[in-house]
N, C-alpha and C positions, 0 to 999 in steps of 0.2 A: 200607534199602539197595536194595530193589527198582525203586528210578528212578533210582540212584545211573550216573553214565558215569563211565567210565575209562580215557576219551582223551581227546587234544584232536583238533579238528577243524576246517578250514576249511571243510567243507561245509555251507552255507549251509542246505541241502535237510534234509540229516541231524539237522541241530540242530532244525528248524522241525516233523521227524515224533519227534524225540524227545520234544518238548516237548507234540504234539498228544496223545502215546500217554501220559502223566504219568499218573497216578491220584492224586489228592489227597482225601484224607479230613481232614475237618474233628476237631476236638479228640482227635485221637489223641495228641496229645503232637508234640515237636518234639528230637532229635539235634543242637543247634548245634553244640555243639563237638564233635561224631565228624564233621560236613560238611564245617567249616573244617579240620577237622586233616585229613582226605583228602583236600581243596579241595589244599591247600598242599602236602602228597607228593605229587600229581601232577604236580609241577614240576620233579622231580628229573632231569628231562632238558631242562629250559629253559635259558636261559640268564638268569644275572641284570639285571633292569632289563627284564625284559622280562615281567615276571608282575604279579597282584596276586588278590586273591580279592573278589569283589562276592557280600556275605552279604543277602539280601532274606529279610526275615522279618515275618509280624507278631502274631509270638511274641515274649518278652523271655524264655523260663523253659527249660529244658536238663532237662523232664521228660514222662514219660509221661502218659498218661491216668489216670492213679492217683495220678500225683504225685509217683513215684518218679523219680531221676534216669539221663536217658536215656542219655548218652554213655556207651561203654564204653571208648572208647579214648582218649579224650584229656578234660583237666580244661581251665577258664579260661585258668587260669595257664599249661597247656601249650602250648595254642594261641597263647597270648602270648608262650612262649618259643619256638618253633618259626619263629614269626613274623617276628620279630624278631632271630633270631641265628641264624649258623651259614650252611651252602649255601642251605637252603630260604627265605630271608627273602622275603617280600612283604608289600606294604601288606594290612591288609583296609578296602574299602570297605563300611560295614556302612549298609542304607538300612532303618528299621522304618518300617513300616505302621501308622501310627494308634498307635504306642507311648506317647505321652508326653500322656494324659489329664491333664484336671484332678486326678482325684480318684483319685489311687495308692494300693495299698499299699506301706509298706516295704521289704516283698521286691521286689516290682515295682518299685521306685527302685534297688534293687542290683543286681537284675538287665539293669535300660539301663545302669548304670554300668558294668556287665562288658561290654557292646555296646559303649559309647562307650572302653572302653578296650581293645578289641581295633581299633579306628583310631587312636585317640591313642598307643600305644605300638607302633604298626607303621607311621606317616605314613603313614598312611588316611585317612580322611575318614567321620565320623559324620552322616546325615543324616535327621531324621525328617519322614514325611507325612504328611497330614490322610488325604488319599484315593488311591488309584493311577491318578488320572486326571493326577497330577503326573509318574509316574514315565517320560514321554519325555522330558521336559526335564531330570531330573535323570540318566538314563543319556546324554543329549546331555554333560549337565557332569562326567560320569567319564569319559566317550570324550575330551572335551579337555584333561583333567586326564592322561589316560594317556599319551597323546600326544604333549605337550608336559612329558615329567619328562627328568631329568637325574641321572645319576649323579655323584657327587661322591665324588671319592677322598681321605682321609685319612691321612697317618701321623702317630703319636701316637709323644710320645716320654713320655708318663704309665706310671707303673708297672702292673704287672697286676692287675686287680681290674673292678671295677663303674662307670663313667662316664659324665657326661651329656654328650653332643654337642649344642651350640646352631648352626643354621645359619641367618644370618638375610642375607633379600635386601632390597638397598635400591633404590630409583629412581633412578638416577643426577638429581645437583641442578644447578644453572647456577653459572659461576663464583661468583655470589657467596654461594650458596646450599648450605646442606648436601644430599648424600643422603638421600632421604626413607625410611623403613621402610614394606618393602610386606607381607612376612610371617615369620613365623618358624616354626622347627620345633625342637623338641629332641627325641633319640631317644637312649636309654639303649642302652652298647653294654659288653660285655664282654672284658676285653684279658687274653691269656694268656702 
């Protein structure tokens, strides 16, 4: 929590000496999910459609240097509901670093699975690198992804419980031609 900020800020200047003053120690373990679950409380004064959390890691594991598990305040699943439901929703764009080797172990396949479903069940976008000489072009494709989003108002007239929302866009087609599907999203929502 020693590099942790707890504002937002437009100051260009502030972010750029925040970032110079960082201290990064290598395998000390990694906090994800106490990052993203603070990531996302600190939005509690935004306004909705107007946030999202970008998790850059190239960590896949939510442990200390011992092995021990780091988070203290929030579990996978929390971060997923926090995410996903309620005031604080925002997408997570999760981007790992060299995650997705050949030669895994099994833990290490569960644990991108929880990566890749803290975007797929917050309509985020999961993305892995070779190297971080990629990562302009891929912060270029979440600035135009941010950008250009749209919120989409629902009411349901389903009973209360557990629901999947399918939203899918199509290309508008020529008279003689159908709509073409350009993408789709399904996001799990809770109705009370």
């Amino acid at each position: 929590a020693k590099n942790q900020i707890d504002e937002f800020t437009a100051d260009r200047q502030k972010i750029i000496d925040r970032i110079n003053k960082l201290t990064v120690t290598r395998d000390i373990g990694a906090c994800i999910y106490d990052a993203v679950y603070s990531a996302i409380n600190l939005f509690s004064a935004q306004p909705i459609g107007s946030r999202a959390v970008i998790l850059l890691t190239h960590n896949s594991e939510d442990t200390t240097s011992t092995g021990a598990i780091c988070s203290t305040k929030a579990t996978a699943d929390g971060v997923i509901k926090i995410a996903s439901e309620g005031e604080l929703r925002a997408p997570i764009y999760t981007i790992g670093l060299d995650l997705e080797l050949e030669s895994k172990i099994e833990k290490d396949i569960e644990n991108i699975a929880i990566l890749k479903s803290f975007s797929t069940k917050t309509g985020g976008l999961y993305i892995d690198l070779a190297s971080s000489s990629n990562l302009t072009n891929t912060f270029q494709l979440l600035s135009d992804q941010l950008h250009s989003q749209y919120i989409v108002t629902y009411n349901s007239t389903e009973k209360p419980g557990v629901h999947n929302l399918t939203l899918n866009i199509n290309k508008p087609g020529t008279p003689d031609q159908p709509p073409v599907p350009s993408d789709s999203n399904t996001r799990q929502f809770s109705l009370s």
